[in-house]
Structures are given as structure tokens and as C-alpha cells.
N, C-alpha and C positions, 0 to 999 in steps of 0.2 A: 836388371831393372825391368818391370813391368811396363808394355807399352801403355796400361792405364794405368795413372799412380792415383786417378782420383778413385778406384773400385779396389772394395775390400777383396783379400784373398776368398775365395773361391775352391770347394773341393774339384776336383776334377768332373769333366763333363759324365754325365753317365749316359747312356745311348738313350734311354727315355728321355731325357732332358733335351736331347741335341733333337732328336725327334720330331719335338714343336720347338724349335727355334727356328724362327724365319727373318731375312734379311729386307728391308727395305729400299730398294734402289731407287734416290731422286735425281730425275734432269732438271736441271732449273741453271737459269742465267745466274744468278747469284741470291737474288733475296726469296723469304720464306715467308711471303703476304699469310697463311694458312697456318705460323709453324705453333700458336698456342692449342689449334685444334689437335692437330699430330701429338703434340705433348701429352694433352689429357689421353689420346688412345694410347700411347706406350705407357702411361702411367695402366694403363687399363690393363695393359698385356701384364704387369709385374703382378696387380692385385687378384688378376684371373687366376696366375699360377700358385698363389698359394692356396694353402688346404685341401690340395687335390690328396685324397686318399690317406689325407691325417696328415700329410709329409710340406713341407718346406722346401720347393723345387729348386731355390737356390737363385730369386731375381727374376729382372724382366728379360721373358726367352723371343727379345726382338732387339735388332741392332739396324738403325740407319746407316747406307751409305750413301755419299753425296758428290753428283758430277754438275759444279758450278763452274761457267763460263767467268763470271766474273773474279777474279783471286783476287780482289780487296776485301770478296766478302770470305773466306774461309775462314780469318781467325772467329768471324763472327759466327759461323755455323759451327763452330767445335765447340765454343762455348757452351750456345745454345744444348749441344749435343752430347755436351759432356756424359750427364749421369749415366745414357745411354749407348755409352761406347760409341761415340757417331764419328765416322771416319767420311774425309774427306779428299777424294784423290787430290793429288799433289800433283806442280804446278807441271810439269815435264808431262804428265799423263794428261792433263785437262786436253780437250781438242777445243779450236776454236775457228767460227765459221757457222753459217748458216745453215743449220742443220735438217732444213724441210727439204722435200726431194731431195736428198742428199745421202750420199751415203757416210755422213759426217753421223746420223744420227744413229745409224748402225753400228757405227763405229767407237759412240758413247756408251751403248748396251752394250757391246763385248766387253769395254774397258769396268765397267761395272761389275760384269760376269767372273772379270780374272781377279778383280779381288777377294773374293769369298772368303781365298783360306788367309786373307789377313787379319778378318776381323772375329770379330768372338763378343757375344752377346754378353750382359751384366752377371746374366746362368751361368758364365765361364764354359760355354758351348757357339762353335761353327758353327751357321747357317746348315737347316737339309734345302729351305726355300729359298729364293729370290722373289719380289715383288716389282715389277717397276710401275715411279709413277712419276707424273708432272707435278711442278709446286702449287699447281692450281687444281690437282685430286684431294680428293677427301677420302675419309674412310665413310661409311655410312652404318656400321654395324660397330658396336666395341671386338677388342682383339679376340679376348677368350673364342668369340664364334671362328673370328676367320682362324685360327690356329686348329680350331676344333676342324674345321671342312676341310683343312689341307690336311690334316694328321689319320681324314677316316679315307683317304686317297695318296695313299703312301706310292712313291716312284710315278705318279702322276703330274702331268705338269697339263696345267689351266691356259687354254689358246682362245681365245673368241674366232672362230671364221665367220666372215660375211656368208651366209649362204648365195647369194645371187652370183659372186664371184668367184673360181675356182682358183687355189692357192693364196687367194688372202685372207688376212686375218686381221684383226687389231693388236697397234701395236703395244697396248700396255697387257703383258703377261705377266702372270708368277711359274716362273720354273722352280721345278725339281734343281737341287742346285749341282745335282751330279750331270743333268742334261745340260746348264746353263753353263758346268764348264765344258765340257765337253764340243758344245757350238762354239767356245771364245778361243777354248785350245793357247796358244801364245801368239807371242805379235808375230812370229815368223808363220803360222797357219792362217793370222788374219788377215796379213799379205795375199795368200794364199785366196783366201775366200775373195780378197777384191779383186784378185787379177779374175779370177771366176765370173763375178756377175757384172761388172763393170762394165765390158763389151754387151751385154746383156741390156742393160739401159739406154733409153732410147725419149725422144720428145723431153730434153730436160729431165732424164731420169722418173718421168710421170709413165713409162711406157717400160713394162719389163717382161722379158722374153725367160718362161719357166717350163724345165721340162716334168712331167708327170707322167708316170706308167709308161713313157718310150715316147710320147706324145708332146710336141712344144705349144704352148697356150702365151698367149698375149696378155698379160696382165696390166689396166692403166691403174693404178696405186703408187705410193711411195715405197721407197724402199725397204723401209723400216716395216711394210705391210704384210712383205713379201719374206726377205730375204731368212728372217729367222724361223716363222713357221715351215719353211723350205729345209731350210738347216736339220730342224728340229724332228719332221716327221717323214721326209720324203727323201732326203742326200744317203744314197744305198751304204755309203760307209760313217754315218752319223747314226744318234739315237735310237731314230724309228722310234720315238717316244709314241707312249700312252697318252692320249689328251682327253680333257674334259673340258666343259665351257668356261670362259673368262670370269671374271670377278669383278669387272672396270663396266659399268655402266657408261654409255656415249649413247649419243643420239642425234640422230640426221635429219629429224624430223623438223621442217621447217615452217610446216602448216600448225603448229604448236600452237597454243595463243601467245599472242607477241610478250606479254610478262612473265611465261615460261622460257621464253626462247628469244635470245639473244645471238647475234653475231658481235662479237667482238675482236675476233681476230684473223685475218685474211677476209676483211667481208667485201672484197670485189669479186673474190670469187666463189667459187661453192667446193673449196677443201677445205672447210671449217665447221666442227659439228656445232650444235646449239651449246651456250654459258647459260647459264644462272646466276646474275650477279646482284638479285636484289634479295632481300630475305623469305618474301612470299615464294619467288621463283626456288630457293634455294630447296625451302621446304619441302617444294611439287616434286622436285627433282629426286629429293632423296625416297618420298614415298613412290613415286615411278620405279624408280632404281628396286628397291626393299622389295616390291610385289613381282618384280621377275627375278629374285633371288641373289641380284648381287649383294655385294660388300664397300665396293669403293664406286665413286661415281669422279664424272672427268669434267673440266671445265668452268669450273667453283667459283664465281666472284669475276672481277676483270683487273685486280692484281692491285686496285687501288687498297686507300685504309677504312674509308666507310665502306666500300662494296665487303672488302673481307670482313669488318665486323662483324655487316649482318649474317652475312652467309655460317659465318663460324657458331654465330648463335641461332642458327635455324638449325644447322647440320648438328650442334650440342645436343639441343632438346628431341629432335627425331632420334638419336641413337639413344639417350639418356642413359649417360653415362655413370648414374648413379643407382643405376638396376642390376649393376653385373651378377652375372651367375660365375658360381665356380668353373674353373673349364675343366671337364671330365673327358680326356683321352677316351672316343670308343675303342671298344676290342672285339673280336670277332665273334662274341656270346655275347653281344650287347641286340638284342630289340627290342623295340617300342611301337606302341602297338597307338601314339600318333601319330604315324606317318606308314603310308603303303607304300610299294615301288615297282611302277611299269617295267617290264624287263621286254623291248623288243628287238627280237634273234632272226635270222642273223641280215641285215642290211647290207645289198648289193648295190651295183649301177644300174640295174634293174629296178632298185625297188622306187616306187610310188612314193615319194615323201611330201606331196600335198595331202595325200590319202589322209597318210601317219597324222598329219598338222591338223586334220579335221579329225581326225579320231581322236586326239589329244584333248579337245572341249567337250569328251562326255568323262575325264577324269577331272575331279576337285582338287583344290592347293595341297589340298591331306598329301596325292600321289605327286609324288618322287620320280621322274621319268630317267631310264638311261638304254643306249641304243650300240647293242655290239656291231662291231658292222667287223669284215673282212676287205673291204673296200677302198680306195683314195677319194670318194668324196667328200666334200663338205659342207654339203646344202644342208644340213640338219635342223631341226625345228628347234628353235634359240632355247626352249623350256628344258630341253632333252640334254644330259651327258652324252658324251661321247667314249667307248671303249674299241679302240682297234686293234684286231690281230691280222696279221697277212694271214691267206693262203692256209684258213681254215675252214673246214663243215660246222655242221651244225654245234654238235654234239663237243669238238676241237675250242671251239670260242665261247661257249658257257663255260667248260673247266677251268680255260684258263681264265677269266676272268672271276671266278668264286671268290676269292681273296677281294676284290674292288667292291664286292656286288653287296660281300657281307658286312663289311665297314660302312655302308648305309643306315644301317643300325633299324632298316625296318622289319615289323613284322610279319604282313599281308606282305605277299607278290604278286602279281597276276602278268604270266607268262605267254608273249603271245608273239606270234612268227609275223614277219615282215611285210607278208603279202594278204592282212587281215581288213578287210572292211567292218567296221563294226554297226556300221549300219545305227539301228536306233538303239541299242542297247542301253540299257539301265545299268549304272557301275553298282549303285549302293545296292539295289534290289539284289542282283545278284550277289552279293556280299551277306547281305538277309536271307535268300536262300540258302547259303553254304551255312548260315552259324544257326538256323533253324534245324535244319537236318542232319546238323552235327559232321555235316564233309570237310573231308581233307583237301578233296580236289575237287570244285566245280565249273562248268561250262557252260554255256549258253547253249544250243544247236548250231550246229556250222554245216553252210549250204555252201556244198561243194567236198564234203568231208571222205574219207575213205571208208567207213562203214556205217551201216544205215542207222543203227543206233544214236550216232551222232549228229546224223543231217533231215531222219525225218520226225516230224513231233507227234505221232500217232506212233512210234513204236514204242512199244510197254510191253514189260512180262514178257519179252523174249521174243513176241511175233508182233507182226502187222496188225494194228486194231483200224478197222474202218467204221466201226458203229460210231453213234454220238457219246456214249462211254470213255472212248478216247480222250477228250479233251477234259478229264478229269484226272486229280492227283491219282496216281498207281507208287505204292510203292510195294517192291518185293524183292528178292533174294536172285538174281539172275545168272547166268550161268557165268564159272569164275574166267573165262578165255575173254568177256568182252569189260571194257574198261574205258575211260576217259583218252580222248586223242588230244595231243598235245595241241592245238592251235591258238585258244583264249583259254587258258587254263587261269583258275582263282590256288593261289597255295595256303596254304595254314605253316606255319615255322615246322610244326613236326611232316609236311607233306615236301618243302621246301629241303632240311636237311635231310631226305630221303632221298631226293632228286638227286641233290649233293655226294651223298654217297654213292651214287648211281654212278656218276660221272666219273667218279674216282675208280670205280670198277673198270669205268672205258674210255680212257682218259681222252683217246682218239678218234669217239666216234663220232660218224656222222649223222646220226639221230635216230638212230630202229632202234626198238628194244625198251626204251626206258618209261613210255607207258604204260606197258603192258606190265611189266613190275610194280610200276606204283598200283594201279588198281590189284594186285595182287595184295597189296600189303596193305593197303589205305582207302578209307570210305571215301567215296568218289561219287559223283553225281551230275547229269543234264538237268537246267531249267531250259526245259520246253517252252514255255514262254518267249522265249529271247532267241533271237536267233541272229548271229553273224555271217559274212561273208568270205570264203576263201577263194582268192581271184587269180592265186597260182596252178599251175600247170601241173603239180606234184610229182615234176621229170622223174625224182628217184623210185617212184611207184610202176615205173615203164622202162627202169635200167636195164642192160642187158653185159652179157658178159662178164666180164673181172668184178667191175661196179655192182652187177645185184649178186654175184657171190662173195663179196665180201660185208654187205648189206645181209645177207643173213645167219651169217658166220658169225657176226658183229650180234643179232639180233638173240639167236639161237646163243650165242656164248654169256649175253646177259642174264636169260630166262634160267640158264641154267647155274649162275653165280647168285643171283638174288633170290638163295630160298630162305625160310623163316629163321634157318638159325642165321645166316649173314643180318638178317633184319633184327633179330633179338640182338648182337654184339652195342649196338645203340638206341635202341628201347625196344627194353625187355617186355614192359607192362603190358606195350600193345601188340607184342608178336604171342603174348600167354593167349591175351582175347582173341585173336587171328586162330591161333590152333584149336582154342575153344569151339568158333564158330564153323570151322573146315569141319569137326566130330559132329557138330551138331544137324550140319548140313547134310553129311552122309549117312546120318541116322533117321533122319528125318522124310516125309515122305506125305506131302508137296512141302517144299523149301518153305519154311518160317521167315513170316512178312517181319524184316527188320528195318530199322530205322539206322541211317546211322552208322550200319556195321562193317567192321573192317574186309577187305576183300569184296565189298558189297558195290553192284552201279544200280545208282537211285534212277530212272526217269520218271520224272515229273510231267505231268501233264500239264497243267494247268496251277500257275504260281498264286499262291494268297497272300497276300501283303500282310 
């Protein structure tokens, strides 16, 4: 007999389908002030999924689970839950107790975590995600989007870190639900984890002692702040999960205006972030939330029946639930060419991240920011994803992450290393330079750069211009050894999948080599004009021993893999014109002024808008 007898048979899960299925996980004492708002967003998930690709996905690919302190109220939340399979731990699993500084509430997220493989969405598909939320979160976006952000971030699980504080985070996460078993493991592992951090807690559990990188840090948080993003990305025999930024809007801003911002719960003290519990506020809330890209927002209403009303019909009309778009699975050929994406490589304990955070406000909402790091911190700038790999170089942490980078689905990149001051620089001009002169690859000047080509704005035409000539546009055919250096690099999809292939060539490198082949193969060009800042030391330029012999080994074994027929195996069209202009070049005698042309480095004097 079917655990749901009220859901039609169902074909089998097919792995696309399971895919975008995500699970819902509610704490709540018992009632659901919020649950007709939730209702229309899962009605949202079923109608999102049809029509994807002509096909009938087969239902709505989201399933509520529900950990209620109160068991009077359970028959009532299954009811309510029915259509959507909404399961409701049962009474033996409920924990009960006061679950602030506590590890009562950690202890709710595991029991949450271990159910996954019980439930099965209306799709007839297990959970890949978890979501957790409070009965007094909302969603702020319709489902189709948030299935669509988690589906272009496969084996990624969404963490919010406080920047200011090392190892915290907030606690409402959506995991990957192979991480979120993985952290809950069974009740004899979760014994385990308490006998662990339990000594660990200190000042009422508001004080937690966390080791990082061999190092003990003092953490004043709650538990639930702590313990799983610990779990999750730092405990050396756990996940070491991938993370990206949260999805749960919260705000501590207390300086709000007071119709914004409400305390209503703990308000003697200050562990309580801002409510929204009138309709005006609820409104602000959700367009605050919406403009730094989240999806759900926390602290909705104060639990009553008029507060919920209004909030439900503010929070209705800002998502407008009557707009939906089909949700369309990206795939790794998908770009779009409204949205850019900042990629900055690779982020140390080193690196400058107020620098990053003021560099960040000469890109527009268009760009997409995310930030490889090899690193354990987690100060990062709230706008920016987050992709970490240990204990890689440069060259090591772009590969592996290509698969993350390309499910972004954009199709501008502009590539720039960690230690970049961008100074004043213009994004869009620079954008207008690359698509005027037809570049694959453009730059700014970078002051501090390794060849002069790129750091001084009077070199044109191969040598030093000191006349007043100089500071006028030069375009010409230059010799084919000099090319674009990687620091602010602008990419075009065909300069991008090039890079790509590059990497694939060196899946291990630490970054020699791979500009010197793009401008081999791709119209590249400096606006002189512009000029940024490189404020690194560029150690690997002054290696010595093993490190700069396998630094040219590395370099030399590129130059010699990436000739034209390797570049013709994935466009042809532009390796025929590359060999075109190599014959033309050597027949020619002075080099013909191109625009434009592949193998070719443009510098510009002087940019015209």
C-alpha cells in the first residue's frame, strides 16, 4: 500500500526530475500563521514544472517536512499537507525543549536531515535539496526561480557566513541533501557529534570553542550558528562541501526606521534580528531581500492573525504569483547575454577583501559575482558566491570549478585575480571598447603588470612612443609573442570556451601559459584609457628551483599543445581566419593595419566613446 494513498500513481523518478526536487524543512512549535502563503508557492512549484521542453514532469518536484513541537497540531499539518506529500515527524522523533542556545535546535536540523529518504515529492521523486525554514519565513520569489538557482549549482550547498565572525554562519540553510545526510549520519553519529561539541559550549552555550586550520577561535553564537557550517565545510572527515551564499534574507539592522523594523521576540536583548509585521514593513522587507538576491526572507508577521494577513498579502503581490515563467533547467550551453559574471581567482588569507568590496560598486546588477578562494575564510562580500577548493594554484581552482562557473548561464566574463585594485575604471566602456573592435579578450592597463605592453599607455606599434602622437588611437598588427596578461581580463563565450579548453589541457596548472595561447588564437586588445592596479608581489615571477622548473615546463608544454589544429577541433571557422592571417602576415611587408584580427594585440591609445 502506498505511503500516500491520496497521490495518483506516478511513473518512476527519472534522474532529471529528482534533479529539481527539493525538500522543505519547517521548525515551528506547532501552528502555520504563514501556511496559505506557502501553499500558493508549492502550487507555484507544480505549475512551474509543467511544459518544460513540451514534457509533463510529472507534479509539484517539492515536498514539505515538518518538525512541530506541539503534537496536537500534527493531524492538522498533514491535512493541510496533504496534496503535497507533507510528512510530519512523528511523536518519538519530535524533541521538545527550548531550543535557543541550545543544542535542542541542532538537534531538530539533524532529525529533519534523516528524513529525506522517507519522503518523495508528488514527482514521485526524493529530495537532491533541503531548505530549512521558521513558520514565520516566507518565500520572496515563486518556486520555478528558487529550483532554477539550486539546479544551475549542482552538489553545492547555500551557507550564509557572517563575514565579521570566523565560523559562523546563519542558521537557515539549504543543503545539497547528500551533504545534509551525510552531517545527520544516524542517532548513534549524532551522539557522537554531541559528545564533540558539547564540552565545547561555554557561557550558556552563547560561547563556542571551534577548531580551524589547527587553530581554536572563540565563537559567541548559538549553536545552531556554528555547529553545522563546521560539520559541513571544515570537520576533515565530513563533506568539505562547496558552498555558495544563503538564500534566507535576516537583518540586524536596528537603525531601520522603526516601521521597518520591529523586535518582537527576545527584545531584552539583542539576539533577535528585525520582524516585519505590518503590511507596509512586510513589503520593504521583501524588496530589500529581492535587491541582494535572495529568495526567502526570515521573521514575517509576529505570529498573530491580522499581522499574518497583512504580511501574506504584501509578500503575494511583491512575488506575483500570477507572472510565473516556465522553469527551464539550465545546461552547460546555456548563455545569456543579460547577465555578466565577475570571476575572482584565486582568494587567499592574504587577500584584501575590503579592496574586492569597493571594487564591487563599479559593477552593475547585470554582473553576477563569484569568488574561488583555496582558503578557510569567510569574510566575503555578501554580493559574491563562494566556490572553495583546498590546496590549489591558480590554474588547479578554475578547472575545477568550470562545471559551477558555466551553469551561471552568462555570457560576458570579466576574469580578474585577487590582488586587483580597479582603481577608477569604467566596466561598461570597457565593454564598448571590446565589442567596437571586435576583441575576444580586452584589458584595461595594469600598473604593476609583467610586460610593458600592458602597464605602459604610450606603448603602440611594438616600441615606446614619447611624442604627443602617442596618446592617439594606434591600431596595428604587432608582433605574435605579445598578448593580453591575465589580470582584468573582459572574455567573449568564444574567448571564454577557449580558456576552458586550455585548462583542460592543464588540468593542474598553476597559471603560466594560458595567455600566451589565447592571444595566439584570439583578437585581444588594451584600452589605454583605463588603467588598474596590481598590488601583488607576483612571487611566482621570482620562483626559484623545482617551482620555476615546473613553472616553465607547465608553460612551454601549453604553447606547444595549443596549436591551430588543437584550436580548429572546436572552431573551425576561426582557426581557417587565424591561418589566413599567419600567410598574410608573412607575405606582407610592414604588417597590415587590422582591426579586429585574430592572433592580433590591439593597443589603443586613446578610447572614443
Amino acid at each position: 500500500m502506498s505511503r500516500f494513498p491520496h497521490s495518483s500513481p506516478r511513473p518512476p523518478c527519472s534522474a532529471e526530475r529528482r534533479f529539481r526536487t527539493v525538500a522543505y524543512g519547517f521548525l515551528t512549535r506547532g501552528e502555520l500563521p504563514l501556511w496559505h502563503l506557502w501553499e500558493k508557492y508549492f502550487h507555484s512549484c507544480a505549475a512551474g514544472a509543467r511544459g518544460v521542453r513540451g514534457l509533463d514532469v510529472g507534479g509539484c518536484p517539492a515536498v514539505p517536512i515538518f518538525h512541530a513541537q506541539d503534537l496536537t497540531k500534527h493531524d492538522m499539518i498533514r491535512r493541510l499537507t496533504a496534496e503535497f506529500n507533507g510528512y510530519v515527524l512523528p511523536p518519538n522523533e519530535t524533541i521538545q525543549g527550548t531550543p535557543r542556545f541550545s543544542w535542542i535546535m541542532v538537534a531538530m536540523m539533524l532529525h529533519i536531515y534523516r528524513t529525506l529518504d522517507r519522503v518523495v515529492a508528488p514527482n514521485g521523486c526524493q529530495p537532491s535539496w533541503v531548505h530549512i525554514a521558521s513558520e514565520r519565513d516566507v518565500p520572496i520569489v515563486a518556486c520555478p526561480t528558487v529550483h532554477r538557482e539550486l539546479a544551475a549549482h549542482p552538489r553545492v550547498s547555500r551557507v550564509q557566513h557572517m563575514p565579521q565572525y570566523p565560523a559562523k554562519h546563519s542558521q537557515w540553510v539549504t543543503l545539497w541533501a547528500e551533504h545534509a545526510r551525510q552531517i545527520a549520519g544516524t542517532p548513534e553519529h549524532e551522539s557522537m557529534l554531541k559528545q564533540y561539541w558539547l564540552p565545547r559550549f561555554s557561557n550558556g552555550a552563547q560561547d563556542i570553542r571551534v577548531e580551524i586550520g589547527g587553530q581554536d577561535w572563540m565563537v559567541h553564537s548559538a549553536p545552531d550558528e556554528v555547529v553545522l557550517g563546521w560539520e559541513l565545510i571544515h570537520r576533515p572527515d565530513g563533506p568539505r562541501a562547496s558552498v555558495l551564499g544563503g538564500l534566507t534574507y535576516v537583518s540586524w539592522n536596528r537603525t531601520a526606521p522603526s516601521w521597518h523594523c520591529s523586535i518582537v521576540d527576545n527584545s531584552k536583548s539583542n539576539g533577535s534580528p528585525c520582524a516585519y509585521v505590518s503590511r507596509e514593513a512586510a513589503a520593504a522587507a521583501c524588496g530589500f531581500a529581492r535587491r541582494q538576491g535572495k529568495m526567502f526572507a526570515r521573521k514575517i508577521g509576529d505570529g498573530s492573525e491580522e499581522s499574518s494577513q497583512q504580511v501574506m498579502g504584501a509578500i503575494s503581490n511583491c512575488i506575483g504569483f500570477f507572472r510565473l515563467q516556465p522553469f527551464v533547467p539550465p545546461t552547460e550551453n546555456t548563455t545569456s547575454q543579460s547577465c555578466s559574471l565577475l570571476i575572482v581567482v584565486s582568494v587567499s588569507n592574504r587577500t584584501n577583501i575590503t579592496l574586492h568590496a569597493r571594487n564591487l560598486k563599479k559593477f552593475g546588477p547585470e554582473w553576477k559575482c563569484v569568488m574561488l578562494t583555496h582558503s578557510q575564510r569567510t569574510d566575503f562580500p555578501e554580493r559574491c558566491d563562494v566556490i572553495r577548493h583546498y590546496n590549489t594554484f591558480w590554474g588547479q581552482i578554475l578547472h575545477k570549478s568550470l562545471g559551477q562557473i558555466s551553469r551561471y548561464g552568462c555570457g560576458t566574463k570579466l576574469l580578474m585575480l585577487d590582488d586587483i585594485d580597479v582603481l577608477d575604471l569604467d566596466v561598461p566602456r570597457l565593454q564598448t571598447f571590446a565589442s567596437q573592435h571586435r576583441l575576444d579578450v580586452a584589458s584595461p592597463t595594469v600598473r604593476g603588470a609583467t610586460h610593458p605592453w600592458m602597464q605602459d599607455a604610450t606603448y603602440a606599434n611594438g616600441r615606446n612612443e614619447t611624442d604627443a602622437g602617442a596618446s592617439q588611437a594606434k591600431l596595428s598588427m604587432l608582433p605574435r609573442d605579445q598578448f593580453v596578461e591575465i589580470y582584468v581580463a573582459l572574455l567573449t563565450p568564444l574567448a571564454w570556451l577557449t580558456f576552458s579548453k586550455l585548462l583542460d589541457l592543464m588540468p593542474n596548472g598553476k597559471g603560466w601559459g594560458y595567455d600566451i595561447c589565447l592571444g595566439r588564437h584570439l583578437a585581444s586588445g588594451v584600452d589605454t584609457s583605463q588603467r588598474v592596479l596590481h598590488t601583488g608581489s607576483r612571487e611566482l615571477l621570482h620562483a626559484t628551483g623545482e617551482l620555476i622548473a615546473a613553472l616553465e615546463r607547465e608553460r612551454a608544454e601549453l604553447r606547444r599543445m595549443c596549436t591551430a589544429e588543437w584550436f580548429t577541433k572546436f572552431q573551425p571557422a576561426r582557426s581557417l581566419l587565424h591561418t589566413t592571417l599567419q600567410r598574410l602576415a608573412l607575405s606582407s611587408s610592414p604588417a597590415p593595419k587590422l582591426l579586429g584580427s585574430a592572433g592580433s594585440l590591439l593597443v589603443i591609445g586613446e578610447y572614443a566613446a
